[in-house]
DRENDO-1510 file (C-alpha; in Angstrom, 1 decimal, always signed):
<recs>
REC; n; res; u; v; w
REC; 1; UNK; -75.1; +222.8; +67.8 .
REC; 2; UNK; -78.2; +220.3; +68.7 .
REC; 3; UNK; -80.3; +220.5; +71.4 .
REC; 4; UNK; -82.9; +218.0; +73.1 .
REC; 5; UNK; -86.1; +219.2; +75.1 .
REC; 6; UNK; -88.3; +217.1; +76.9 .
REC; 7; UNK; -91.9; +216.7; +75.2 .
REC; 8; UNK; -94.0; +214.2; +76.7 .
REC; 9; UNK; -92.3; +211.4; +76.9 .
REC; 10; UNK; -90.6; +211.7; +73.8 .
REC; 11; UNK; -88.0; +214.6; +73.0 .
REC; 12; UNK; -87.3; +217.4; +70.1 .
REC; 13; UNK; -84.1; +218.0; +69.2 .
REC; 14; UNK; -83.1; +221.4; +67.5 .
REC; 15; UNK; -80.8; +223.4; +66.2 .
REC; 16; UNK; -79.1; +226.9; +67.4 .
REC; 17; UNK; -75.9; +228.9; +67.8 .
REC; 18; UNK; -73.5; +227.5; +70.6 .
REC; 19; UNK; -71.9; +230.6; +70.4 .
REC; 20; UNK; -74.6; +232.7; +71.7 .
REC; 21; UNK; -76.1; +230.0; +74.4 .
REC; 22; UNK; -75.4; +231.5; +77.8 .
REC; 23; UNK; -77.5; +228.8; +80.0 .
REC; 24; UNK; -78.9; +225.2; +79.2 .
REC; 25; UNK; -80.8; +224.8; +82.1 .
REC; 26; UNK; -78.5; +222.7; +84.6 .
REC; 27; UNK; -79.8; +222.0; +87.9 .
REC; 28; UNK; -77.2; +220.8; +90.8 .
REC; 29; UNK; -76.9; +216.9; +90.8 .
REC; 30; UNK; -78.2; +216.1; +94.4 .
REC; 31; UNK; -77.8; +212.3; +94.7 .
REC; 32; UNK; -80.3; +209.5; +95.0 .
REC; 33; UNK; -81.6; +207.3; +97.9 .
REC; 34; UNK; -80.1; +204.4; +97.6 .
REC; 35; UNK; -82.5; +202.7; +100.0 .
REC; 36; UNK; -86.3; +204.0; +99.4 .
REC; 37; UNK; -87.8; +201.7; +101.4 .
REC; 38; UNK; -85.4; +201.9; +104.6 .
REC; 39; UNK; -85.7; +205.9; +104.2 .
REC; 40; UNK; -89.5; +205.8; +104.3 .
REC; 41; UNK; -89.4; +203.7; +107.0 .
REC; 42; UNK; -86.7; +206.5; +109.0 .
REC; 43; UNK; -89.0; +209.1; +108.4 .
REC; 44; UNK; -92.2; +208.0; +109.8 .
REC; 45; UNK; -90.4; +206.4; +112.6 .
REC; 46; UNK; -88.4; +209.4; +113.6 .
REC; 47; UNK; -90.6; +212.6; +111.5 .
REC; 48; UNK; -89.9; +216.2; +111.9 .
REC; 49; UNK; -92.4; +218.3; +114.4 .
REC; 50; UNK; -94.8; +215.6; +115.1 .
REC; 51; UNK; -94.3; +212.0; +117.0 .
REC; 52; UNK; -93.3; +208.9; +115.1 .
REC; 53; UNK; -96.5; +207.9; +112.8 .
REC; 54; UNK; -96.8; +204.6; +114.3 .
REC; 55; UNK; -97.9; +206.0; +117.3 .
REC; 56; UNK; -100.3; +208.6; +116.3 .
REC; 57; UNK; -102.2; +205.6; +114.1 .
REC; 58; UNK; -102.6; +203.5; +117.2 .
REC; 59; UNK; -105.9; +202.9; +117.9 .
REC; 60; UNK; -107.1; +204.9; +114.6 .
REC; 61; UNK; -109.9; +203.2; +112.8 .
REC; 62; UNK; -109.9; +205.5; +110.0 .
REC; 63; UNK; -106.9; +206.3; +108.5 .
REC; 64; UNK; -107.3; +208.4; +105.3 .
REC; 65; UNK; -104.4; +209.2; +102.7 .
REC; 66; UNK; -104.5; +212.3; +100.6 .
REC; 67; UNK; -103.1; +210.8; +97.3 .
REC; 68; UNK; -102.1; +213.4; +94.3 .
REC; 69; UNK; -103.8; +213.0; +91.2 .
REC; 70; UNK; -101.8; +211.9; +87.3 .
REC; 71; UNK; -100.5; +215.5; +87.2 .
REC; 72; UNK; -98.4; +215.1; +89.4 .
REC; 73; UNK; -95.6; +212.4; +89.9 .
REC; 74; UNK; -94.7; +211.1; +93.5 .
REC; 75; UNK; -94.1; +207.8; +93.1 .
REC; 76; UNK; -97.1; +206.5; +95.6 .
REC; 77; UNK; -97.0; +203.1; +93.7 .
REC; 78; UNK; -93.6; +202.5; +95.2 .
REC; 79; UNK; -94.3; +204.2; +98.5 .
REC; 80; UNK; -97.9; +203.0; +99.7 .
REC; 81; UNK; -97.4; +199.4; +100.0 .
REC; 82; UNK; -94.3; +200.7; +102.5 .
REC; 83; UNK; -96.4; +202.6; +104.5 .
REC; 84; UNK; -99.4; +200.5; +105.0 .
REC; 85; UNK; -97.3; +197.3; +105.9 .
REC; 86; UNK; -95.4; +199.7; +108.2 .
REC; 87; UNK; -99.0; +200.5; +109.6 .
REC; 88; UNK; -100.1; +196.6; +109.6 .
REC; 89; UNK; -96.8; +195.7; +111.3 .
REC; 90; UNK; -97.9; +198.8; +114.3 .
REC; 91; UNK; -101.0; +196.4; +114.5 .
REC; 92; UNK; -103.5; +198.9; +112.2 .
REC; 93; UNK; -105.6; +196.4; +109.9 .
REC; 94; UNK; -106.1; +197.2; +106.3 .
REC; 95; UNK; -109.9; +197.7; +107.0 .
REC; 96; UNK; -108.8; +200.8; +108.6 .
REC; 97; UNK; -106.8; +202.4; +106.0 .
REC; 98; UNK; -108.5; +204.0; +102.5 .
REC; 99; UNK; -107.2; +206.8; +100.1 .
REC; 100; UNK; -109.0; +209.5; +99.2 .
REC; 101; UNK; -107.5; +211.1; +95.6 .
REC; 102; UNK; -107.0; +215.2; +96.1 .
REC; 103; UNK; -106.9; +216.5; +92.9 .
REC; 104; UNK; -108.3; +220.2; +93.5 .
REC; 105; UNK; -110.5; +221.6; +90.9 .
REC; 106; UNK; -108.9; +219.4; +88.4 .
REC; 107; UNK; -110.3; +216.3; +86.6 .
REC; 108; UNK; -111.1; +213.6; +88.6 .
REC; 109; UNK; -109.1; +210.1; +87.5 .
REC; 110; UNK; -109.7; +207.6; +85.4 .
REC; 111; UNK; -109.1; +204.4; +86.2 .
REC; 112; UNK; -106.4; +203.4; +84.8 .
REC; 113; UNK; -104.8; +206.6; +85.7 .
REC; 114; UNK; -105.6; +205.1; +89.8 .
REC; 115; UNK; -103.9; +201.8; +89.0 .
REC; 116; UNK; -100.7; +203.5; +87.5 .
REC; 117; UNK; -100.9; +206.0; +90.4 .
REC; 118; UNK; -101.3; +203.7; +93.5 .
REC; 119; UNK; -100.6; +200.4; +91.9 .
REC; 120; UNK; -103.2; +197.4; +91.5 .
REC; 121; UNK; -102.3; +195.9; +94.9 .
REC; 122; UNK; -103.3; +199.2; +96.8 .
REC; 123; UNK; -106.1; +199.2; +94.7 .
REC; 124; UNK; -107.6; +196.0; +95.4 .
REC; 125; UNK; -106.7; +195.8; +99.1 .
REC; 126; UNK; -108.1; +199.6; +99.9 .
REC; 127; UNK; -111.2; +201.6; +99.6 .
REC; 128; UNK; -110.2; +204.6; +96.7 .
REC; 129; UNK; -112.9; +207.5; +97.1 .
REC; 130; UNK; -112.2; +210.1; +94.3 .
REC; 131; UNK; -112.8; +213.9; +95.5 .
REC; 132; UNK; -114.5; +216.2; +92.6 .
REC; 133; UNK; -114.8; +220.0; +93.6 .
REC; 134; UNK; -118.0; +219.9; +91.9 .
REC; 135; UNK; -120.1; +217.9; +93.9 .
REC; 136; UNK; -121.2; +220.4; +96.6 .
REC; 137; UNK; -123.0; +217.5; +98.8 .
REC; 138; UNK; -119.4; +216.3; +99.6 .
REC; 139; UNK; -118.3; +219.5; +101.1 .
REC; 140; UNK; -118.5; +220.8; +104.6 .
REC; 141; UNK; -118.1; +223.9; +105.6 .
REC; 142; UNK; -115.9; +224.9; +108.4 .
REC; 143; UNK; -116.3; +228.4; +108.9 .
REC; 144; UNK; -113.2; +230.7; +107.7 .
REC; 145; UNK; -109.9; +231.6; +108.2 .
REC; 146; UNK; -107.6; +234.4; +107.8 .
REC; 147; UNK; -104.3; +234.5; +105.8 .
REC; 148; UNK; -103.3; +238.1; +106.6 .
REC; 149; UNK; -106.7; +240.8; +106.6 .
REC; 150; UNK; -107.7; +238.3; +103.6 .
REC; 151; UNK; -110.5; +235.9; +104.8 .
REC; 152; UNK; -111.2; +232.6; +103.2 .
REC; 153; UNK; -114.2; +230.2; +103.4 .
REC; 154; UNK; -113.3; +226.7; +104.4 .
REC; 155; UNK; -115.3; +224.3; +102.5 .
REC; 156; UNK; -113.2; +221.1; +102.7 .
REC; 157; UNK; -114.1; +217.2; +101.6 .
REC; 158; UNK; -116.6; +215.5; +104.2 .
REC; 159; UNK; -115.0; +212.2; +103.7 .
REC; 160; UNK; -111.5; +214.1; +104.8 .
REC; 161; UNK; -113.1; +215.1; +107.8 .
REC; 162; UNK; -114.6; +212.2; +109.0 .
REC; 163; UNK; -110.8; +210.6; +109.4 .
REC; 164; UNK; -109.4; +210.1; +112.9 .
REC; 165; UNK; -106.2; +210.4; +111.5 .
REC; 166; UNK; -105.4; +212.4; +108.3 .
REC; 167; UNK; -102.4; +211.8; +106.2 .
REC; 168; UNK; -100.8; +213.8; +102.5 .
REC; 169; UNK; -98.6; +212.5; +100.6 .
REC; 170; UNK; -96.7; +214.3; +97.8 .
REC; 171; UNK; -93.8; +216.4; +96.4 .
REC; 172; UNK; -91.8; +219.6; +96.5 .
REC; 173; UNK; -91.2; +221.7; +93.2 .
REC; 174; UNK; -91.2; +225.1; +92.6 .
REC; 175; UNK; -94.7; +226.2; +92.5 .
REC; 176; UNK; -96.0; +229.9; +90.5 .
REC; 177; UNK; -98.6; +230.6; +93.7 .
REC; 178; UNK; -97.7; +228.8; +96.5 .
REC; 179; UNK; -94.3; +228.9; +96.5 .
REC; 180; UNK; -93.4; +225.2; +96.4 .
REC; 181; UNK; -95.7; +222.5; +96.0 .
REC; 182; UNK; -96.3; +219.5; +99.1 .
REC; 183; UNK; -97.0; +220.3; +102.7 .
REC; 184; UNK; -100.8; +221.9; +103.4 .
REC; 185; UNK; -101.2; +221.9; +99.3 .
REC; 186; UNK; -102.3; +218.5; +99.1 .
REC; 187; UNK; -105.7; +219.6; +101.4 .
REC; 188; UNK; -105.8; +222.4; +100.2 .
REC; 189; UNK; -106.9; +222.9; +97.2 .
REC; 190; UNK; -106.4; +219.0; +97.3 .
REC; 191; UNK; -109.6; +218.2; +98.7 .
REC; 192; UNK; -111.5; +221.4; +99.1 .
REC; 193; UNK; -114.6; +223.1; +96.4 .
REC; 194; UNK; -114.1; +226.1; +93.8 .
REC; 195; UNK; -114.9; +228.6; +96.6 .
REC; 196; UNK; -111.6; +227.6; +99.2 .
REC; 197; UNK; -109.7; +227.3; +96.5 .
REC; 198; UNK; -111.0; +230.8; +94.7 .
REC; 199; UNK; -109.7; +232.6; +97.9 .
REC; 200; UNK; -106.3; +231.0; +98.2 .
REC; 201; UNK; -105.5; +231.4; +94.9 .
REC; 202; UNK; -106.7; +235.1; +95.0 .
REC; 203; UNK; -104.3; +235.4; +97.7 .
REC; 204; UNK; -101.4; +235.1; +95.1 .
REC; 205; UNK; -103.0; +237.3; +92.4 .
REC; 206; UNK; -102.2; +240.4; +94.2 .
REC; 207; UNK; -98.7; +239.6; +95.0 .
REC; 208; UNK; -96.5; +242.6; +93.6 .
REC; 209; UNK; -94.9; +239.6; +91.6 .
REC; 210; UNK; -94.9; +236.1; +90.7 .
REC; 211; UNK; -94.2; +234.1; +94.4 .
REC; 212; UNK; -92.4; +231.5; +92.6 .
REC; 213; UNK; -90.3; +229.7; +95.4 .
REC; 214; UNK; -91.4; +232.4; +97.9 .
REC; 215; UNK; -92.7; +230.4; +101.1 .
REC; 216; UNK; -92.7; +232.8; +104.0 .
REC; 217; UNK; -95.0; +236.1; +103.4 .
REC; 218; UNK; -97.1; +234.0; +100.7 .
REC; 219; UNK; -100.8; +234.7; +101.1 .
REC; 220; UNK; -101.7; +232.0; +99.1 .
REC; 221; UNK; -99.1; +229.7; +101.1 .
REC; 222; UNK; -100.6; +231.3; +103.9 .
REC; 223; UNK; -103.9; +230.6; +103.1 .
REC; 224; UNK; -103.6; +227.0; +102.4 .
REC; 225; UNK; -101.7; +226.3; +105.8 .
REC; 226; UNK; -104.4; +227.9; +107.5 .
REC; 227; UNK; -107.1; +225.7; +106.1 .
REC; 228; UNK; -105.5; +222.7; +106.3 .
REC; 229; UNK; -104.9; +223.2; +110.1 .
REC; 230; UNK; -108.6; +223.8; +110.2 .
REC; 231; UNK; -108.8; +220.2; +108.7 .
REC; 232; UNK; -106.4; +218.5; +111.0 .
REC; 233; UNK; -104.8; +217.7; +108.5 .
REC; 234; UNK; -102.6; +215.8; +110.8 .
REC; 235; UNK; -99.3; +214.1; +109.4 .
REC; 236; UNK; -97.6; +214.4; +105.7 .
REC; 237; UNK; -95.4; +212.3; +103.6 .
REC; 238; UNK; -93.8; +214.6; +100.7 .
REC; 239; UNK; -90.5; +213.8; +98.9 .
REC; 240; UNK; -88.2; +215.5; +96.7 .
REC; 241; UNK; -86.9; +214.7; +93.8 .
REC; 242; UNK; -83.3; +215.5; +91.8 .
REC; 243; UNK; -82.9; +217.0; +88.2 .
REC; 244; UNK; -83.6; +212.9; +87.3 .
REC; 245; UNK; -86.6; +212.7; +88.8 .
REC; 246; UNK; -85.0; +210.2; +91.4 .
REC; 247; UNK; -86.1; +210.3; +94.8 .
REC; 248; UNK; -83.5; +212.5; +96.7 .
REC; 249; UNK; -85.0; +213.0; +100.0 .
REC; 250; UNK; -88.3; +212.2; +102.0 .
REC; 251; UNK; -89.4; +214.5; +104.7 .
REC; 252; UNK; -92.4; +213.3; +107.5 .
REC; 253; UNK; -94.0; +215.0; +110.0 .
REC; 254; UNK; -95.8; +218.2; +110.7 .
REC; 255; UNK; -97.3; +219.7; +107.9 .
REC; 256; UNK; -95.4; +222.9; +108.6 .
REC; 257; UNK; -92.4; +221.9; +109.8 .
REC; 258; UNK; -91.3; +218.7; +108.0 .
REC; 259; UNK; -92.3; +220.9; +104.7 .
REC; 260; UNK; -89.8; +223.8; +105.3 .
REC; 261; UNK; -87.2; +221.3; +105.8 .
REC; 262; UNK; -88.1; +219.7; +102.5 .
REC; 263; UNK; -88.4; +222.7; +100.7 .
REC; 264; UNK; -84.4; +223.7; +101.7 .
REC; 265; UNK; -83.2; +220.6; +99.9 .
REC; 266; UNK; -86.0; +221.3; +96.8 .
REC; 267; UNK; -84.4; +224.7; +96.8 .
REC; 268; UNK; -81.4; +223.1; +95.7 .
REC; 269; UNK; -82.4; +220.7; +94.0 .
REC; 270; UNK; -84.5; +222.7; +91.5 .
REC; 271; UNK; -82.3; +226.0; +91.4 .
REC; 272; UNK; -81.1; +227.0; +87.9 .
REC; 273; UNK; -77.8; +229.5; +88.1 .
REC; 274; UNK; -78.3; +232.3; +85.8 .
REC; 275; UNK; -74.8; +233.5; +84.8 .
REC; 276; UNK; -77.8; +236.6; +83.2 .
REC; 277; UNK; -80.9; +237.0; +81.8 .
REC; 278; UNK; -81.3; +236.0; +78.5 .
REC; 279; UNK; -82.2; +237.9; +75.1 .
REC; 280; UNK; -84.1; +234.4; +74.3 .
REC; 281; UNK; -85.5; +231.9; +76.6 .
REC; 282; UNK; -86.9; +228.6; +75.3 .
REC; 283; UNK; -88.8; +226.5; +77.9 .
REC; 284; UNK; -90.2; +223.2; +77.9 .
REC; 285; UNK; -92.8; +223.0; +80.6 .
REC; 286; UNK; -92.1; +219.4; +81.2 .
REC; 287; UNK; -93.3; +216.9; +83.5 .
REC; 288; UNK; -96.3; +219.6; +83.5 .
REC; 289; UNK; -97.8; +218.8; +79.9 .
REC; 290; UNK; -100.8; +217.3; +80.6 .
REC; 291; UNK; -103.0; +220.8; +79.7 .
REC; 292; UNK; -102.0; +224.6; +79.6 .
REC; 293; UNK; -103.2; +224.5; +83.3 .
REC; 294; UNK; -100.2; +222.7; +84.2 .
REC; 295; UNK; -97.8; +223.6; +81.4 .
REC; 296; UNK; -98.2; +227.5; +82.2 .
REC; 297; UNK; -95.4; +226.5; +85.2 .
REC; 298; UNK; -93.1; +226.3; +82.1 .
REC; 299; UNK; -93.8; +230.1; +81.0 .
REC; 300; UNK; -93.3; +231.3; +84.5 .
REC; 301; UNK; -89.8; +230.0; +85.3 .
REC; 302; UNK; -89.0; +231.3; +81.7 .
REC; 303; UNK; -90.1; +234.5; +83.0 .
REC; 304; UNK; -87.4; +234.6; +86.1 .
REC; 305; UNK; -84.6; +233.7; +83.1 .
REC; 306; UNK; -85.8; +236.0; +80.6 .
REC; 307; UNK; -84.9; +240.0; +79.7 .
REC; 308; UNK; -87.8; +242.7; +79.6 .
REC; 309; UNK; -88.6; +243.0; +76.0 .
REC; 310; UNK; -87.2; +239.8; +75.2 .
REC; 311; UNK; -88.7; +236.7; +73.8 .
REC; 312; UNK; -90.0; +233.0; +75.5 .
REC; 313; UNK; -90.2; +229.7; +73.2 .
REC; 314; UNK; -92.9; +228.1; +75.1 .
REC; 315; UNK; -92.7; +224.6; +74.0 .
REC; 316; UNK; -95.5; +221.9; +75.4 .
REC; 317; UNK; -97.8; +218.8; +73.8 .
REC; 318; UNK; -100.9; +220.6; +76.1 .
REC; 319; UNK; -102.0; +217.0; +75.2 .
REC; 320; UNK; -105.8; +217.7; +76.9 .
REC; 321; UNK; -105.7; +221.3; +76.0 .
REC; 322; UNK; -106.5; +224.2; +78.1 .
REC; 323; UNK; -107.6; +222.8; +80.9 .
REC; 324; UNK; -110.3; +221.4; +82.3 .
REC; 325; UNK; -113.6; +222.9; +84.9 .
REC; 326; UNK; -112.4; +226.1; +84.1 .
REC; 327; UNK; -114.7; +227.4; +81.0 .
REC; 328; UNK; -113.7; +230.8; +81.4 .
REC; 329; UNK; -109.9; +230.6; +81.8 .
REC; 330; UNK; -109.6; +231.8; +77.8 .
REC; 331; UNK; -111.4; +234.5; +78.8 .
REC; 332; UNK; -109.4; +235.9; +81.6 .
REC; 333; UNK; -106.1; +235.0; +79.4 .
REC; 334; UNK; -107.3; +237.5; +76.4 .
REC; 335; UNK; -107.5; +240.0; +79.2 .
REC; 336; UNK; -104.3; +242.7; +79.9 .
REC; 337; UNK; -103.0; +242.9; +83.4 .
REC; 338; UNK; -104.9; +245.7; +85.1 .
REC; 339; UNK; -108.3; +244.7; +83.9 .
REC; 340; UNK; -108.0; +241.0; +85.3 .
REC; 341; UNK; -106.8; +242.8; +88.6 .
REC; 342; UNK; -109.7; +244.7; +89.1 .
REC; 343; UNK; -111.9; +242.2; +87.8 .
REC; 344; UNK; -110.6; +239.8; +90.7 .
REC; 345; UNK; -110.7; +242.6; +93.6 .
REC; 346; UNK; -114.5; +242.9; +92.9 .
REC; 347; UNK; -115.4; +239.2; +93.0 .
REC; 348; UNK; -116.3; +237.6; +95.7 .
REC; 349; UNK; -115.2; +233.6; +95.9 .
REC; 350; UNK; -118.3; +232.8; +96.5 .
REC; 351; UNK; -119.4; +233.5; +93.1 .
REC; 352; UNK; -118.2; +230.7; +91.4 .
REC; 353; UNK; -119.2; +231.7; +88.2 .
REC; 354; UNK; -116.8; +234.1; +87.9 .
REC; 355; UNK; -113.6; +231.3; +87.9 .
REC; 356; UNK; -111.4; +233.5; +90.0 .
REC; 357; UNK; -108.6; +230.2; +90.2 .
REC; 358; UNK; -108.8; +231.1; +86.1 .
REC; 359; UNK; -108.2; +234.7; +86.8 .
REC; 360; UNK; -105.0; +234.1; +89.2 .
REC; 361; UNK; -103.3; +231.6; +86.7 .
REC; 362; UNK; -104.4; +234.6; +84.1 .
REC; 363; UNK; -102.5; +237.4; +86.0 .
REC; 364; UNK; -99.3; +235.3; +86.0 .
REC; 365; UNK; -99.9; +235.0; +82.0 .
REC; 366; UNK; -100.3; +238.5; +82.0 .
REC; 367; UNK; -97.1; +239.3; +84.0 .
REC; 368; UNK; -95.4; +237.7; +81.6 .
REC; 369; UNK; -96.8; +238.7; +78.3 .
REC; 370; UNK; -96.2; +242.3; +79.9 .
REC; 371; UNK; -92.0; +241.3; +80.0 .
REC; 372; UNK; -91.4; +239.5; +77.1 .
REC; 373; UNK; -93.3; +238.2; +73.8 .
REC; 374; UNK; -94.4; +234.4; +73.6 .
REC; 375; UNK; -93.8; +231.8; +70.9 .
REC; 376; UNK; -95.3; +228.6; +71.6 .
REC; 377; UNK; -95.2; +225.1; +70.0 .
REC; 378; UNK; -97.9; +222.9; +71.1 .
REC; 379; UNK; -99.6; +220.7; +69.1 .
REC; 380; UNK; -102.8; +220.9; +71.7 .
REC; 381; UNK; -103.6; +224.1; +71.8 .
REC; 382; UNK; -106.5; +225.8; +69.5 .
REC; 383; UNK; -105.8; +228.7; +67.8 .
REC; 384; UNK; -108.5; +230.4; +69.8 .
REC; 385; UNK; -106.8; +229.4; +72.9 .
REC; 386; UNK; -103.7; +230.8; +71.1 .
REC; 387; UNK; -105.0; +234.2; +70.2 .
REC; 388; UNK; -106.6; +234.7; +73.5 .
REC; 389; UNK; -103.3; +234.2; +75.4 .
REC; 390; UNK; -101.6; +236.3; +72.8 .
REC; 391; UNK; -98.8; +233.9; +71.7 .
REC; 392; UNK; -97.4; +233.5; +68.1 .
REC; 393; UNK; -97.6; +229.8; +67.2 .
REC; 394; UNK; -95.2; +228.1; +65.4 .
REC; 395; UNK; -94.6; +224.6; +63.7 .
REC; 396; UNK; -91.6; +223.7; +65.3 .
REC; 397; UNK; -88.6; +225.4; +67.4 .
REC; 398; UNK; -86.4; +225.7; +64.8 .
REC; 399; UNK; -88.8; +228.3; +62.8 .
REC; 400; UNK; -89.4; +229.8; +66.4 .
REC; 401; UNK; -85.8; +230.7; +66.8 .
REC; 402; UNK; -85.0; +231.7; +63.2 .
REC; 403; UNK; -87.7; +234.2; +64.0 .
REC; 404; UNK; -86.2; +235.3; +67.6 .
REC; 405; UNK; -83.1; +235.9; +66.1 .
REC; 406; UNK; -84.9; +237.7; +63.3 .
REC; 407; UNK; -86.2; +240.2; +65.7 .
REC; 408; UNK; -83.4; +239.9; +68.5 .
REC; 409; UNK; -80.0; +239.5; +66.0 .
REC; 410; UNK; -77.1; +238.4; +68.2 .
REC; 411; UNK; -79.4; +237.8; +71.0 .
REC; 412; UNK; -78.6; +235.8; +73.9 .
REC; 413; UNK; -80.3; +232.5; +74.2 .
REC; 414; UNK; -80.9; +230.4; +77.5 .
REC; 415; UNK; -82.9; +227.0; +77.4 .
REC; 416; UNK; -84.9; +225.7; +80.4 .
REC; 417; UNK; -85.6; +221.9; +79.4 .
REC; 418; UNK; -87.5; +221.3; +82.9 .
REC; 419; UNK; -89.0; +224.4; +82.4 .
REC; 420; UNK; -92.1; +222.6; +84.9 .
REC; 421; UNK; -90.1; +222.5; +88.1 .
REC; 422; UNK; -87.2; +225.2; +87.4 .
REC; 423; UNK; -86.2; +228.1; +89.5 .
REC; 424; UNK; -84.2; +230.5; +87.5 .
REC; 425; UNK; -81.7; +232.3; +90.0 .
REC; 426; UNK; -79.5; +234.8; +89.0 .
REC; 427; UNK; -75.7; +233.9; +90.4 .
REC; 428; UNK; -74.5; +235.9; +93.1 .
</recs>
């Protein structure tokens, strides 16, 4: 039987065993908005935990929006010019609206990468400031927080603060550390330095277990929610999508509230019934293929599908490699568990040399190396980067499997073609 996988934005197709396929990955079909625009518009009029946004901008004469970097896919282009006319129509001018892109301690945007995100009309009309975790003069420093007896330096982007009325925008998918994506996470680590987002992300290293779609008693949830209330960050925008990437749902409001509501329908949306693990789980980590960084989200929803001992096709174009601003995240991936644990309970956030956001996103490798062994087919990958995270490269899937079954003969086989934004759930 053949079989497609997402890769980029083209697809592989190969071939295996119907016979011994027990799950192909099939998420619930939630339907679409029909009317985008007219939804948008319901939401900020009548939002969830907050008043309608119309009157919280009155008066404002800095409105800022936290916009997503390329990584991620929200489609702003289609939203923004909604929302600011919205806001012209409520009397707010455009001189009084900017963006400010929140991309964490990723990359910061090219160009291009702005236009396709917000669209050349949003960029002409607005001011687009670009936040880089790197530049230390931008930061300001807020004092701490706690998220449990965890503290965590707040060190958050000056032109953030300096709003009188702060706005994210973004999505809700399954997320490895903080449960879900959207809500608090686009300020944090949106717009915050190495050190804010260090402790969060810490947070979520010593779970007992990978928090993937765990909200409530997340640290690293926690954590973020707690500095973005420090922020004020005041009003948020998220929506979530269905298995075809159509908008399904929009959700305004309090950063808190309106994003446990969205979370309820991303829950369902993103939910994979697992009749039982599989022998054999092969994963494509798409839409998260821009860099390992991102594409690792497709190795841990494999490792919610997959048996102990078993065996993960991770399959992902990494087209911009490992990652990037993280020089020692090869490092911390050659490293077993229980080494990169005690590594990260002696460093101290502050030290940012020690690249503790490489270390948490290295514990999660390592959780999974420890339950099953790791084929991967990338094309951007090194070999070093390969050998470091202990994976057996391959040129294709086909020779992948032929191997699997090799080792695993009659072995169950499961395939996760949205491996990015899956939640593996066994049934009953």
């Amino acid at each position: 039987m053949r079989y497609s996988l997402p890769y980029g934005k083209s697809n592989v197709v190969f071939e295996a065993p119907e016979e011994q396929i027990i799950f192909t990955g099939e998420m619930r079909a939630i339907p679409k908005l029909n009317d985008i625009e007219a939804a948008l518009i319901q939401a900020m009029d009548n939002p969830i935990g907050a008043k309608p946004l119309r009157l919280l901008a009155k008066g404002k004469k800095n409105i800022v929006f936290l916009v997503e970097d390329g990584t991620r896919d929200t489609p702003l282009s289609i939203m923004m010019p909604v929302i600011t006319d919205y806001l012209n129509r409520h009397g707010i001018p455009d001189d009084a609206m900017s963006f400010l892109t929140a991309p964490g301690t990723h990359r910061i945007m090219t160009e291009g990468e702005i236009i396709e995100k917000l669209g050349g009309d949003m960029v002409r009309r607005f001011a687009v400031r670009q936040h880089d975790a790197n530049i230390a003069s931008d930061m300001r420093d807020l004092g701490t927080v706690n998220a449990g007896d965890y503290e965590i330096p707040v060190h958050v982007n000056k032109y953030a603060l300096g709003s009188d009325l702060l706005i994210g925008l973004g999505n809700i998918v399954p997320h490895s550390d903080a449960g879900f994506s959207g809500g608090a996470k686009i300020l944090q680590p949106g717009v915050c330095d190495f050190v804010t987002t260090a402790a969060t992300h810490a947070a979520a290293g010593f779970c007992p277990d990978i928090p993937l779609g765990m909200v409530e008693g997340n640290p690293c949830r926690r954590g973020m929610e707690e500095v973005a209330k420090r922020a004020n960050l005041a009003f948020i925008i998220n929506v979530v999508k269905n298995y075809n990437n159509k908008v399904a749902g929009i959700f305004a409001g309090d950063f808190l509230t309106a994003h446990r509501e969205g979370v309820k329908l991303a829950r369902e949306s993103f939910k994979v019934s697992l009749p039982e693990l599989a022998d054999i789980v092969i994963v494509s980590s798409s839409p998260a293929d821009l860099d390992y960084w991102q594409a690792e989200k497709g190795v841990t929803s494999a490792y919610f599908a997959v048996k102990k001992g078993g065996i993960i096709i991770f399959v992902s174009p990494c087209f911009e490699g490992l990652a990037h601003n993280h020089p020692h995240f090869r490092e911390w991936l050659s490293l077993p568990l229980e080494e990169t644990l005690k590594r990260l309970r002696n460093a101290s956030p502050f030290d940012t040399s020690v690249d503790i956001i490489s270390a948490v996103l290295a514990v999660c490798n390592s959780r999974v190396r420890n339950k099953a062994s790791i084929f991967s087919v990338s094309e951007g990958l090194l070999p070093e980067d390969i050998e470091a995270m202990q994976y057996t490269p391959f040129p294709n899937i086909e020779e992948a499997l032929n191997e699997a079954l090799r080792r695993i003969p009659q072995a169950t086989i499961g395939i996760l073609p949205k491996g990015g934004i899956s939640l593996p759930m066994l049934e009953g």
